[in-house]
C-alpha positions as CSV (number, residue, x, y, z in Angstrom):
1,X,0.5,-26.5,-7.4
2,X,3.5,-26.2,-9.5
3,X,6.9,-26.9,-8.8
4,X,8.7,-22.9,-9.3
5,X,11.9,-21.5,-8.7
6,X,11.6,-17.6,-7.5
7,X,12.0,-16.3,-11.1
8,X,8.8,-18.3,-12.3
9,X,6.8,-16.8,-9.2
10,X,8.0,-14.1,-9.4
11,X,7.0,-14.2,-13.6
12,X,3.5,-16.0,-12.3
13,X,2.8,-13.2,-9.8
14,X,3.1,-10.2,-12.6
15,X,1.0,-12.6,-14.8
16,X,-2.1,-13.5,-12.1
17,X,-2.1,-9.6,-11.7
18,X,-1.8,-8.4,-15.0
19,X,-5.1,-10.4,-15.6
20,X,-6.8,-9.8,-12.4
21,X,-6.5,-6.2,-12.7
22,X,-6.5,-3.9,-16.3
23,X,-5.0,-1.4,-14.2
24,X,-1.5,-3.4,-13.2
25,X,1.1,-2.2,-15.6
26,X,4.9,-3.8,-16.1
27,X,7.9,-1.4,-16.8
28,X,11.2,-1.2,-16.9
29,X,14.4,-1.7,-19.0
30,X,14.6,-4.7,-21.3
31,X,11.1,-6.5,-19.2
32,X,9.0,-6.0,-22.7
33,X,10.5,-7.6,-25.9
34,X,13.4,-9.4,-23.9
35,X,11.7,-10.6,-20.9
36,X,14.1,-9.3,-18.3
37,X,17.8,-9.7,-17.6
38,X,16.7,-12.3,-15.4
39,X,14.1,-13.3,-17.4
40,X,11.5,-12.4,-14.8
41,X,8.8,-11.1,-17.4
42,X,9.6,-13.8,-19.8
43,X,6.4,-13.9,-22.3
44,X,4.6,-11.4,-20.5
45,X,4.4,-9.1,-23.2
46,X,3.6,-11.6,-25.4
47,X,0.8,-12.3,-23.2
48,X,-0.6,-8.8,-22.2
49,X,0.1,-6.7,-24.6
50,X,3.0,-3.9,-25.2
51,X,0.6,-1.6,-24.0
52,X,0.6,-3.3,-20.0
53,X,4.1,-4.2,-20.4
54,X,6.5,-1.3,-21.5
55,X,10.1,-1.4,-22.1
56,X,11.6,2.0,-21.2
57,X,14.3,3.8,-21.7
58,X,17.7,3.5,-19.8
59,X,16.8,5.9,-16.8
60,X,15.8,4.7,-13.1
61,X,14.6,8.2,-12.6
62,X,12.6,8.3,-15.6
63,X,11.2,5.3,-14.4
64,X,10.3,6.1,-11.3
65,X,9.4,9.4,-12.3
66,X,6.5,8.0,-14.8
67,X,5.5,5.4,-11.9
68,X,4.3,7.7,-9.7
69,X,2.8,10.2,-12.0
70,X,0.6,6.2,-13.3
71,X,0.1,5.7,-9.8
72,X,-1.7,9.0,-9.2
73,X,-3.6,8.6,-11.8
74,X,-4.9,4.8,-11.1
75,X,-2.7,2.8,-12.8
76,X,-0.7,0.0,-10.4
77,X,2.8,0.1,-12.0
78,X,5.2,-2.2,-11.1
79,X,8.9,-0.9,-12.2
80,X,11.2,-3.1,-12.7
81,X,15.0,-1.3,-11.3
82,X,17.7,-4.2,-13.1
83,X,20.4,-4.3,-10.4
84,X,19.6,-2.5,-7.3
85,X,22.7,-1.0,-7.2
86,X,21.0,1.5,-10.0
87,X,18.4,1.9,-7.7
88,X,20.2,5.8,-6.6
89,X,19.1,7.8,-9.4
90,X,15.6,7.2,-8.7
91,X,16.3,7.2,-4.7
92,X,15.3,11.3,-4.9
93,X,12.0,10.5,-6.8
94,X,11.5,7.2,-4.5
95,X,12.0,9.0,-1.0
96,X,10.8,12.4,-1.7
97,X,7.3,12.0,-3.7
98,X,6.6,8.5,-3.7
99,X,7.1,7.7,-0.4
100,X,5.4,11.3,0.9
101,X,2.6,11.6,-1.6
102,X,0.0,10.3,0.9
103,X,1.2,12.3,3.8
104,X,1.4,16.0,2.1
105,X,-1.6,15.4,0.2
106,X,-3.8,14.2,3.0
107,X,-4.5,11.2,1.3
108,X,-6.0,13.2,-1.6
109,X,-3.4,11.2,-3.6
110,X,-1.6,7.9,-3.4
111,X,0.5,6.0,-5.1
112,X,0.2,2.4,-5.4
113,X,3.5,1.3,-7.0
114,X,5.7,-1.3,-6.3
115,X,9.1,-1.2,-7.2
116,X,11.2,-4.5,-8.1
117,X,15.2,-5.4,-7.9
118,X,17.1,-7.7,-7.7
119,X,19.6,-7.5,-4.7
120,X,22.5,-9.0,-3.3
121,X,25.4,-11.0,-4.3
122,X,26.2,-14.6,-6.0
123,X,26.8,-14.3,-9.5
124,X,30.2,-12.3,-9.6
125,X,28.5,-9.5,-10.6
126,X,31.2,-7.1,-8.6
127,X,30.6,-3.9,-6.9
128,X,28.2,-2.2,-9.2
129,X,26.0,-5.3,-9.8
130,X,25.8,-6.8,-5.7
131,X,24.6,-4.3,-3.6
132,X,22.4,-4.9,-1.0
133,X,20.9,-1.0,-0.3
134,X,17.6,-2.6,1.5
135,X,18.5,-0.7,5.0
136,X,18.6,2.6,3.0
137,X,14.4,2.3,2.0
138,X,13.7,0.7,5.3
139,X,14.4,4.1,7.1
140,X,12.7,6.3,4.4
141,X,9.1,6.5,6.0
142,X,6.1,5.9,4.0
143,X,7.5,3.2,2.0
144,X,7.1,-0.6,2.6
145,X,10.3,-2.9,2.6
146,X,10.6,-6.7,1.0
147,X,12.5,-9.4,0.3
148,X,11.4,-12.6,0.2
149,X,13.6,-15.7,0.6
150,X,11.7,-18.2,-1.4
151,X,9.5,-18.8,-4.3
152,X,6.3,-19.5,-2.2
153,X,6.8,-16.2,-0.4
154,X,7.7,-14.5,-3.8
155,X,5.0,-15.0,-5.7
156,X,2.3,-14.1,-2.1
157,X,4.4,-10.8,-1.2
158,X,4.6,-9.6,-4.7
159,X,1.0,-9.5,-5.3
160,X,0.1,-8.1,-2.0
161,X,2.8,-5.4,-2.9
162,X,0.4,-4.8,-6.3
163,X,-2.8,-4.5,-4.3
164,X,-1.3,-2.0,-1.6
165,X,-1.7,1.3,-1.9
166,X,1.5,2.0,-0.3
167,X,4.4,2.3,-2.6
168,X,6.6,-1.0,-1.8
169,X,9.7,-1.3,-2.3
170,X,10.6,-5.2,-3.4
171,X,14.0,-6.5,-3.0
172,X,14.7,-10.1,-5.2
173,X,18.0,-11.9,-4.1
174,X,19.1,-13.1,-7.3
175,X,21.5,-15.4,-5.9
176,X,18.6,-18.0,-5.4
177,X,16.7,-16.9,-8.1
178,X,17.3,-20.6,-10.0
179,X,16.8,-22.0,-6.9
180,X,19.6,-23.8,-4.7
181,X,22.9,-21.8,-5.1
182,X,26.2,-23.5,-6.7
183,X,29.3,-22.5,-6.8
184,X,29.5,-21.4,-3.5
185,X,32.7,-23.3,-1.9
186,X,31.1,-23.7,1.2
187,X,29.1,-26.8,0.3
188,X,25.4,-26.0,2.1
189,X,23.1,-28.6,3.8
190,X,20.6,-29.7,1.9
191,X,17.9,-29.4,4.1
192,X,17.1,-25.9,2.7
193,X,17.2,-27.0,-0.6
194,X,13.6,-27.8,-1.5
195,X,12.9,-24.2,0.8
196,X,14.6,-22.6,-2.5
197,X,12.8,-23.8,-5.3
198,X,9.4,-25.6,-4.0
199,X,5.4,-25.6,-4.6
200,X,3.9,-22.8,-5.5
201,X,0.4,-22.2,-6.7
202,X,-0.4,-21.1,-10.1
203,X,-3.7,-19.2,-9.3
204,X,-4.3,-16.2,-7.3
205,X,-2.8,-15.2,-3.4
206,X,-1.6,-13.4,-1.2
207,X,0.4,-12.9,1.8
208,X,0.5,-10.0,4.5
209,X,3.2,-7.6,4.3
210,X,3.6,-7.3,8.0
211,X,4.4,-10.9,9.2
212,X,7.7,-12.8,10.2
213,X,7.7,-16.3,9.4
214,X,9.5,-18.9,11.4
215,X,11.1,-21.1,8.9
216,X,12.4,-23.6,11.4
217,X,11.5,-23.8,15.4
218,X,14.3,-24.2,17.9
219,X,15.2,-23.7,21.1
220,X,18.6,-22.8,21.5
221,X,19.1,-19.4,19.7
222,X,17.5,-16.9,17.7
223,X,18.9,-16.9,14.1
224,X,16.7,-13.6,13.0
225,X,17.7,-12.9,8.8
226,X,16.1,-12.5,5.4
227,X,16.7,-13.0,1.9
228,X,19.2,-15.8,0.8
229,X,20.7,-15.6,4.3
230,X,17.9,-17.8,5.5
231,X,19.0,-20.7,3.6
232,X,22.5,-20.0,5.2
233,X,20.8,-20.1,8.7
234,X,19.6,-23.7,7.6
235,X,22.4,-24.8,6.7
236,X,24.8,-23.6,9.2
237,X,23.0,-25.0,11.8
238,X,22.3,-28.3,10.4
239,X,25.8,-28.4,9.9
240,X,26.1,-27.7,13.6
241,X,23.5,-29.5,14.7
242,X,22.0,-26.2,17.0
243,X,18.7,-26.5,17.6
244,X,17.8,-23.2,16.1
245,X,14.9,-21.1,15.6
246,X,14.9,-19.3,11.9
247,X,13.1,-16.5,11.2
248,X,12.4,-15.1,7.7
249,X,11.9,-10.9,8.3
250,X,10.2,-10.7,5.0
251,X,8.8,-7.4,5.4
252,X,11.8,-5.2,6.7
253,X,9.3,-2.7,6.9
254,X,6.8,-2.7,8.8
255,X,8.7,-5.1,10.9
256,X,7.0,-7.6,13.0
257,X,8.4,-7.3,16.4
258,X,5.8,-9.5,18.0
259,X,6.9,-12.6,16.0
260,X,11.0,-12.1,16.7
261,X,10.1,-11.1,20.5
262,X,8.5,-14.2,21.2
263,X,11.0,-16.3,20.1
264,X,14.1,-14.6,21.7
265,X,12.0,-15.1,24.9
266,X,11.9,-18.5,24.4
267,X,15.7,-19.1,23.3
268,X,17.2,-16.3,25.4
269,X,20.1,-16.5,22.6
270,X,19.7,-14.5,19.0
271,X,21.8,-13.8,16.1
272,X,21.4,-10.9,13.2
273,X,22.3,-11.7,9.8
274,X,22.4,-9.9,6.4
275,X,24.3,-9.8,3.5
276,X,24.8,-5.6,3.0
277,X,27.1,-3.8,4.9
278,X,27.6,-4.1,9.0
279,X,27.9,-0.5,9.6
280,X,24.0,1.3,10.2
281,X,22.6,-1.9,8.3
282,X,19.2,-3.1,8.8
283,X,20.5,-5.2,11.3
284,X,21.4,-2.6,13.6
285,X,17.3,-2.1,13.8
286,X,16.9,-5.7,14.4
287,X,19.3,-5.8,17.6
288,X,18.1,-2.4,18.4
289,X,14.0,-3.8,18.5
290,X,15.1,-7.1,20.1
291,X,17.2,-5.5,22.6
292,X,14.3,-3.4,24.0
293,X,11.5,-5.7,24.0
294,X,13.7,-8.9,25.1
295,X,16.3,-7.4,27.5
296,X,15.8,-9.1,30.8
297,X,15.3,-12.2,28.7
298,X,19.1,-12.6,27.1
299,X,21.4,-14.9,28.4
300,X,23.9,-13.4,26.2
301,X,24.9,-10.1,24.0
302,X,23.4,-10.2,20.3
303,X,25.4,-11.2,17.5
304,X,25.7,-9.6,14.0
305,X,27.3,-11.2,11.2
306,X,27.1,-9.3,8.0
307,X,28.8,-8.0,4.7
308,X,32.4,-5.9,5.2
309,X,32.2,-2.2,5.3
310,X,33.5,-2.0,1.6
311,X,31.9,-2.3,-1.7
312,X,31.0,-6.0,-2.8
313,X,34.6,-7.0,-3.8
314,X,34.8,-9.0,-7.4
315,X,38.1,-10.9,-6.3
316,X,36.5,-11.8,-3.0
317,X,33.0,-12.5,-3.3
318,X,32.9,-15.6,-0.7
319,X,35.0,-14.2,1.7
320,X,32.9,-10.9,1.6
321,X,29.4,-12.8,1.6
322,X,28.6,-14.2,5.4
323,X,28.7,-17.6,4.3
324,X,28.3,-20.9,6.7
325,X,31.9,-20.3,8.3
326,X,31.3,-16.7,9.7
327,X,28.1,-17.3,10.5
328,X,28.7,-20.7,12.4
329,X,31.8,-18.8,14.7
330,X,28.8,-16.1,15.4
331,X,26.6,-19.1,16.6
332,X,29.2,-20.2,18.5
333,X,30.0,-16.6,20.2
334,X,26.4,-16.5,20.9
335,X,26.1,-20.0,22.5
336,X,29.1,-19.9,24.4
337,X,28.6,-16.3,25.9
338,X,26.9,-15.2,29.1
């Protein structure tokens, strides 16, 4: 075990693979020579070879473009989008031949790529460098969704993304890429803090890409979120001291309704959060899939608390981002309702 924040799983993950399997190839802008914006692929080419890890040039459909046509021809490329908000010029070659290759070929072809970007909000990047567009692949069948929330679940889900032979789709919230967040001026509890940077093993596994994971049992409410959101969910009620139950999505698609149903049985109280946009967000599926397996089980209406209905403002940033203040008044709502 080695102490790892997500950036180093996520660089360990590419590593294990690019070793385990001659057929695992890196691309992207800037991921060969310069290791990543983020650094994510530091020393990976240094490692592997320029051959296994490729910079290319700067177009996201060219990129995906030259995924899929690897991926067809047994490669495993993993593509490396820099800021998912330049995700949509590749959206046309993501949703209309990766994601139906399988389908209209009657499985004569796959196409076993997985796509990585990071996501989200935290580094006053603005609104062309903090979207969260994670809904929008979610509804786009034949494509699996991710985001992990920690460095443990990073490194697992990234290398199950690898081996499938489904293309996946694999959201990184760089906010907590280093680890726990500063700057934010809502102070957080520190009892996610070690959930943010932690142990992670330096060899080989994996982790299913259908499977919730409850971060925290409660009994009290629901608090049902992904991505750096979870380590609001902590915090906010620590800071509240609800007994809550916190569940980690992971996979946003397939979604594991099993895991969220039994727990909103149990608490009878639930809360959606997520940092994109309220309106048709993922969470929308969330209260949508809770509502119809837990109805006669609610003691009161499910709350959302979310990102504004505008882009990611620059001037703004903490006011737009659900922090621990909108999301304890939603607790509150929830708690005090019905």
């Amino acid at each position: 075990m080695a102490q790892m924040n997500m950036i180093q799983a996520i660089n360990s993950a590419l590593d294990v693979m690019l070793e385990r399997d001659q057929n695992v190839v890196v691309m992207g802008q800037d991921v060969g020579y310069f290791g990543g914006v983020f650094r994510c692929t530091d020393g990976l080419q240094a490692r592997h070879g320029e051959h296994r890890v490729l910079d290319s040039p700067i177009s996201e459909g060219g990129i995906v473009a030259t995924a899929i046509g690897m991926g067809v021809n047994g490669l495993r490329p993993v593509a490396e989008i820099q800021f998912a908000d330049y995700i949509y010029p590749g959206f046309d070659q993501i949703a209309s031949e990766l994601a139906r290759i399988r389908y209209r070929s009657d499985a004569t072809f796959t196409a076993p790529v997985t796509i990585r970007s990071p996501c989200g909000g935290g580094i006053r990047g603005g609104q062309t460098h903090s979207q969260s567009p994670e809904g929008i692949f979610a509804h786009v069948s034949g494509i699996k969704t991710v985001m992990p929330s920690n460095p443990y679940d990073a490194k697992g889900l990234l290398i199950s993304a690898i081996e499938s032979n489904d293309p996946v789709v694999f959201f990184e919230p760089k906010r907590i890429y280093n680890g726990p967040f500063d700057g934010d001026p809502e102070k957080p509890a520190q009892s996610w803090a070690s959930h943010a940077k932690g142990e992670v093993p330096e060899d080989y596994y994996s982790l299913p890409l259908d499977q919730a994971e409850v971060i925290k049992e409660g009994d009290e409410i629901t608090i049902v979120t992904y991505g750096t959101l979870v380590h609001v969910a902590l915090a906010t009620a620590e800071l509240l001291g609800v007994n809550a139950e916190v569940i980690d999505v992971r996979t946003l698609m397939p979604l594991d309704v099993m895991t969220l149903q039994k727990s909103v049985e149990k608490t009878g109280r639930c809360l959606v959060a997520h940092e994109a946009t309220r309106f048709c967000g993922y969470g929308a599926e969330l209260v949508a899939s809770i509502q119809q397996a837990c109805f006669w089980h609610l003691e009161a209406p499910i709350e959302r608390v979310t990102g504004w209905d505008t882009p990611y403002p620059h001037a703004f940033e903490w006011s737009y981002f659900p922090g621990q203040k909108r999301m304890a008044a939603g607790i509150r709502r929830v708690m005090e309702a019905g």
